[in-house]
C-alpha positions in Angstrom: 32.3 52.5 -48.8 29.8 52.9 -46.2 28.9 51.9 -42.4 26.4 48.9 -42.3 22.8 49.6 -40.7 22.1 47.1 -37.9 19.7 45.6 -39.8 22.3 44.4 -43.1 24.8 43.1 -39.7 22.0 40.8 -38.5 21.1 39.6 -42.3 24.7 39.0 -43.3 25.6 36.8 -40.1 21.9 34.8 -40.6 23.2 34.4 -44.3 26.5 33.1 -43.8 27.5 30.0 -42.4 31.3 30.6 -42.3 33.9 32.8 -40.7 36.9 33.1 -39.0 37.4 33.3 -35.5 40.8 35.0 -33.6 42.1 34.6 -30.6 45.3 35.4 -29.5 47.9 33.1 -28.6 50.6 34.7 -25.8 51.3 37.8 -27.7 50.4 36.8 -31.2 47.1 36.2 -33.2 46.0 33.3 -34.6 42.8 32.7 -36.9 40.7 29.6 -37.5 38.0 29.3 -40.0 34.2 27.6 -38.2 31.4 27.1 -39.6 28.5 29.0 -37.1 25.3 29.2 -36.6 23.1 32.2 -35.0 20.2 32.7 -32.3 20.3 36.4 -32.7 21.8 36.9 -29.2 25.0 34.5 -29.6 27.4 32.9 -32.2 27.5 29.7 -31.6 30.3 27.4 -32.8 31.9 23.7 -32.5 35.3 23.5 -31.6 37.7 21.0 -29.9 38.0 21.7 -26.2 41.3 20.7 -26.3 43.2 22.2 -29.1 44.8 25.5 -29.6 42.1 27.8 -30.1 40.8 26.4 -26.5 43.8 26.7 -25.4 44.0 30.6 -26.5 40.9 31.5 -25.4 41.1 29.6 -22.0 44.0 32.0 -21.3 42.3 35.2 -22.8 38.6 34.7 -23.8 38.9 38.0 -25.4 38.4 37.0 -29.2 36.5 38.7 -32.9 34.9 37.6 -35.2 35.0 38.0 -39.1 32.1 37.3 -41.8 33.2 38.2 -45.4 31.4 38.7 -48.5 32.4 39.5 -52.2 32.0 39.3 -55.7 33.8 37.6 -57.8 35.8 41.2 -59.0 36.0 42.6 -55.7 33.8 45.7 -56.6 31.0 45.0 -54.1 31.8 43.4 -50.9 30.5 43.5 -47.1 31.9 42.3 -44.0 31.0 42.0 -40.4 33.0 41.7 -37.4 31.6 40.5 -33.8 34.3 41.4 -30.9 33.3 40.0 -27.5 34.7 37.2 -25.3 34.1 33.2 -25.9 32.9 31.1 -23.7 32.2 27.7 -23.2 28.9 26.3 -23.1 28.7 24.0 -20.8 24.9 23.8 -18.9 22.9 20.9 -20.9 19.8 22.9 -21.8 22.2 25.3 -24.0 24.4 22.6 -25.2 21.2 21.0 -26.2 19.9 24.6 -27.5 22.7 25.1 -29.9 22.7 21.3 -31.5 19.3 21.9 -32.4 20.4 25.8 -34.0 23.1 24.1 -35.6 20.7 21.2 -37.0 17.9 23.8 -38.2 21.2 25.6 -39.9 21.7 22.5 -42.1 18.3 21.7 -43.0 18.2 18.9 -40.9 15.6 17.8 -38.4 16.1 19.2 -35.2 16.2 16.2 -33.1 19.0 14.6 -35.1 22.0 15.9 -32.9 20.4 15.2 -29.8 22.2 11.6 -29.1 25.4 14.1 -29.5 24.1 16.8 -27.7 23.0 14.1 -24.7 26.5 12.7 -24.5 28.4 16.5 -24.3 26.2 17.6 -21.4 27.0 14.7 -19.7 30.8 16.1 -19.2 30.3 19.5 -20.1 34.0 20.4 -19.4 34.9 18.7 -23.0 32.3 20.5 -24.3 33.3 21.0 -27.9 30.3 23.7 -28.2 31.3 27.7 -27.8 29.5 31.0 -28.0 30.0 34.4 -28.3 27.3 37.1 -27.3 26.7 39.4 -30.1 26.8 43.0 -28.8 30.1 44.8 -29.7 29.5 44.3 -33.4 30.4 46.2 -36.7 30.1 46.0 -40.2 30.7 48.1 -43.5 30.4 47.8 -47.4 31.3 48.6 -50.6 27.8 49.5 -52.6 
């Protein structure tokens, strides 16, 4: 077992597309799996503004995040965790910014969320986009 390089971080959380984020809920932790998608700088995600993981993190923005990756016998495996604070995004040309990550994610064009994108900026409070910068970061690995 070994201590990732920088470099293998950055490549596993461009791979991956999947990972759970935890927050903690009054004195407890709770987990939810999101799919995400990467600028290099931030983790971006889509979550409701209004359920409990906003809820959690409205109250303590203080949150990690976990990428996973193994084979099927568990002999070689990697994993990545992102430790930071969520926030909100809530100014149009970074709501607008992360639809269009999110679209290029998917293979899909990049205009194609921007009807949806339009609408969320227009009340940013309900905002279902979030991000978390990507500086406290670790990762190790099993090869």
């Amino acid at each position: 077992m070994r201590d990732m390089t920088r470099e293998e971080i950055n490549q596993l959380i461009n791979e991956w597309t999947w990972g759970t984020l935890m927050v903690v809920d009054e004195n407890k932790p709770y987990g939810v799996e999101v799919a995400y998608y990467t600028d290099g700088e931030y983790i971006y995600m889509i979550s409701s503004p209004m359920g409990r993981t906003a809820k959690c993190f409205t109250i303590n923005p203080k949150v990690a995040f976990k990428i996973c990756d193994t084979d099927l016998k568990f002999k070689r495996w990697k994993a990545v965790i992102v430790e930071g604070k969520l926030e909100k995004v809530t100014n149009k040309e970074d709501i607008l910014k992360a639809f269009k990550l999110l679209a290029k994610k998917m293979g899909r064009r990049k205009d194609i969320y921007e009807e949806i994108a339009e609408k969320h900026s227009k009340n940013s409070e309900k905002s279902p986009v979030h991000r978390i910068r990507i500086e406290t970061v670790g990762g190790r690995c099993n090869f």
